[in-house]
C-alpha positions in Angstrom: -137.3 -72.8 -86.5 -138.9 -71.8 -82.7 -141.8 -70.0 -82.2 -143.3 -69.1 -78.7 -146.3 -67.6 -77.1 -146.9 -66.0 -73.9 -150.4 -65.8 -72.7 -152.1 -63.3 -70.3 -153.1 -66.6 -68.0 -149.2 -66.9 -67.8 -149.5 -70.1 -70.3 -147.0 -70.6 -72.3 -147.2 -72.4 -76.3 -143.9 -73.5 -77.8 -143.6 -74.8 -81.1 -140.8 -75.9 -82.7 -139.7 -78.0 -86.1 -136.4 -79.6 -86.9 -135.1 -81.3 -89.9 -132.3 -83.8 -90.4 -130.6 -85.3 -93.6 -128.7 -88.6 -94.0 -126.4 -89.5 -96.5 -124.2 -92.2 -95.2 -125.4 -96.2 -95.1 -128.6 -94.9 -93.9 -130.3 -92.1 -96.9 -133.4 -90.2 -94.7 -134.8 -87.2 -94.8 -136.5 -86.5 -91.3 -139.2 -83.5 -90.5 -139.8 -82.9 -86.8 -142.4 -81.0 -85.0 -142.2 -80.6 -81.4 -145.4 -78.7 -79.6 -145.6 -77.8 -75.9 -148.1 -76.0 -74.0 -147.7 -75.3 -70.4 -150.1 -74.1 -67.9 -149.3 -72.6 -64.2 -150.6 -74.7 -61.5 -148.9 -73.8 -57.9 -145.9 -71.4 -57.6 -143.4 -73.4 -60.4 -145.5 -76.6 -60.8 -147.1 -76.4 -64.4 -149.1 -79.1 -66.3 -147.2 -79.3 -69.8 -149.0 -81.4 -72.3 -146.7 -82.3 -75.6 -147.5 -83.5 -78.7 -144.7 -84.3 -81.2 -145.0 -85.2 -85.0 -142.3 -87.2 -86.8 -142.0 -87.2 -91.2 -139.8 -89.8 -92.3 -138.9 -90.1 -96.0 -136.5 -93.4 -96.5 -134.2 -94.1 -99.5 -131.7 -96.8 -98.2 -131.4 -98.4 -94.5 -128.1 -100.5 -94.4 -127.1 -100.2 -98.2 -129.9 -101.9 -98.6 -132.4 -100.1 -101.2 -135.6 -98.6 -99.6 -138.9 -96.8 -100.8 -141.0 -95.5 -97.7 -142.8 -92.5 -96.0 -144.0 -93.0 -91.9 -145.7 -90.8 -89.9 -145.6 -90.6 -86.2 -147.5 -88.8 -83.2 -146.7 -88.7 -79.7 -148.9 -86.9 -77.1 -147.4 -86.7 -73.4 -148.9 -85.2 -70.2 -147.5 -84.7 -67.1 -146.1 -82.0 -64.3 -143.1 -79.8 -64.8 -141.1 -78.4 -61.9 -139.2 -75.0 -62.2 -137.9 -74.4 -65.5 -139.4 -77.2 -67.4 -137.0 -79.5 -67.0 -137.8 -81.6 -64.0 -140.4 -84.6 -64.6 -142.4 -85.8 -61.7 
């Protein structure tokens, strides 16, 4: 699921949420949220600052039975160059 938003300032907000399943050794259910917003500085430098969620749900890590939820959060700033995917 993607969902994007153009703004008159030419900023840009991207949001988008993943899910993965494991069945194998390793039984986790995984919810991910990735969140960007980018704002025009010079010609094709932007500021982009990130923020990323992570939902784990844990039934069994090696075999091994397991009973857990974690939460993550990651926030990231920094320049973009071109089409978002150069780092400086």
């Amino acid at each position: 699921l993607e969902w994007t938003r153009l703004f008159k300032s030419k900023a840009s907000l991207n949001s988008r949420v993943r899910s993965f399943f494991g069945f194998t050794n390793r039984r986790v259910i995984s919810v991910e949220n990735y969140n960007t917003i980018s704002f025009p500085l010079l010609g094709d430098l932007r500021l982009n600052v990130r923020q990323n969620n992570f939902l784990y749900r844990v039934n069994r890590i090696g075999g091994v039975e397991a009973n857990g939820i974690a939460f993550r959060s990651i926030v990231t700033v920094g320049f973009a160059y071109g089409l978002n995917w150069k780092w400086l």
